[in-house]
N, C-alpha and C positions, 0 to 999 in steps of 0.2 A: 324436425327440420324447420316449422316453424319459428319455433323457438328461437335457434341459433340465429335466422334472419330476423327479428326481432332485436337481440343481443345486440347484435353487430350490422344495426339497421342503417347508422353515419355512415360506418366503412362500408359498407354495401353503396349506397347514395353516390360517397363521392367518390368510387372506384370507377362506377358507371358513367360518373361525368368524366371523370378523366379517360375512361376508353372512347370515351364520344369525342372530347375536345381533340384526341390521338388521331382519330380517324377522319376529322372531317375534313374539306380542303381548307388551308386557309387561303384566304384573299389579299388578292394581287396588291393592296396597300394596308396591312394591318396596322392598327392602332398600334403606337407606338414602335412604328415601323424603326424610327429612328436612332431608336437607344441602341449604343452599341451591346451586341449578346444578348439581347432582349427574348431571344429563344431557350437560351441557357438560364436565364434570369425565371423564368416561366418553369421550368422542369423544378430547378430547386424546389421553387415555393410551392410546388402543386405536389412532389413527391415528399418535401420536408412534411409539408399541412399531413397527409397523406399518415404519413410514420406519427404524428402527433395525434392522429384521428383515431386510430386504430387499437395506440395505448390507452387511450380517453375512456375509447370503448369498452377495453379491460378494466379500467378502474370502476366504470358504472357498475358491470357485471361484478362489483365487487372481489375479484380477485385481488390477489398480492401483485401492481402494478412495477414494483421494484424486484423484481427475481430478476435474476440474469436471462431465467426461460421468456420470461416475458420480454425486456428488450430483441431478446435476438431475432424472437417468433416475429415481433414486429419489423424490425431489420429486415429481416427474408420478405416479410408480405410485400413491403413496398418496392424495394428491390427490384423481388420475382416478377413485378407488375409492369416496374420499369423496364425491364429487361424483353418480358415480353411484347413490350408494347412498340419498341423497337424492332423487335422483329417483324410482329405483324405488319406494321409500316414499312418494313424493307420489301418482304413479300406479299403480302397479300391487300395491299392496296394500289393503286392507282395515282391519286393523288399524293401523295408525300413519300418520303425515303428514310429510311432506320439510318440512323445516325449514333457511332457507340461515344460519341464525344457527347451527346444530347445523355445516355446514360450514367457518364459519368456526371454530370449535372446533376441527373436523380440522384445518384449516392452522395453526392454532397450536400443535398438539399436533405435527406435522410440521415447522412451523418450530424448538422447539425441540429437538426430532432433528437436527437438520441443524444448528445450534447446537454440540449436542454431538459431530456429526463432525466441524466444524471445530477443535474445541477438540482432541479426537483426532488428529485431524490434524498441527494444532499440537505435540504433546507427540512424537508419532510422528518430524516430521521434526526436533524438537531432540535426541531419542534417537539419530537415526541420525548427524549433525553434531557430536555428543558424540566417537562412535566413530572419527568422521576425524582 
């Protein structure tokens, strides 16, 4: 058990921050109160970082970070997080409201993670096709 929280100590960290930053109230003038979608703006980068943290994570562990099992596994985690986290905020909070457009937000912000590990990917296996 250890171990695996060790592995996956980042994604562990920043999954926790993002249930905390989900859950807590925010305030009546938030910084950058003014940008427009500035909520939606916020979901992407925090569930994109999220999707790119978790692959990160895979590659430390030494896995094959380019399998299709590994993108997808990461897909779903960020996703499933998103997803849930919405919910929790719809029901079981007080201050804030689940919102499935703030969701889609997450999966954009996830799709273009997974964007960038293809791209990654890309560069990775013409580097090593160089070498041959």
């Amino acid at each position: 058990m250890t171990t695996h929280i060790r592995k996956y100590l980042l994604t562990i960290i920043i999954s926790v921050v993002i249930i905390v930053l989900s859950t807590i109230p925010i305030p009546e003038n938030p910084p950058l109160g003014d940008v427009p979608l500035i909520d939606k703006w916020v979901h992407m980068v925090m569930y994109g970082s999220l999707a790119l943290i978790v692959w990160v994570d895979h590659v430390v562990r030494g896995k094959n970070p380019f399998t299709r099992k590994a993108r997808i596994l990461t897909m779903l985690y960020a996703l499933a997080l998103g997803g849930a986290m919405e919910l929790v905020q719809a029901y079981l909070t007080t201050c804030r409201s689940g919102d499935w457009i703030d969701f889609e937000a997450d999966a954009v912000g996830v799709l273009i993670a997974m964007l960038c590990i293809i791209f990654i990917d890309k560069l990775w296996r013409e580097k090593i096709l160089a070498r041959k």
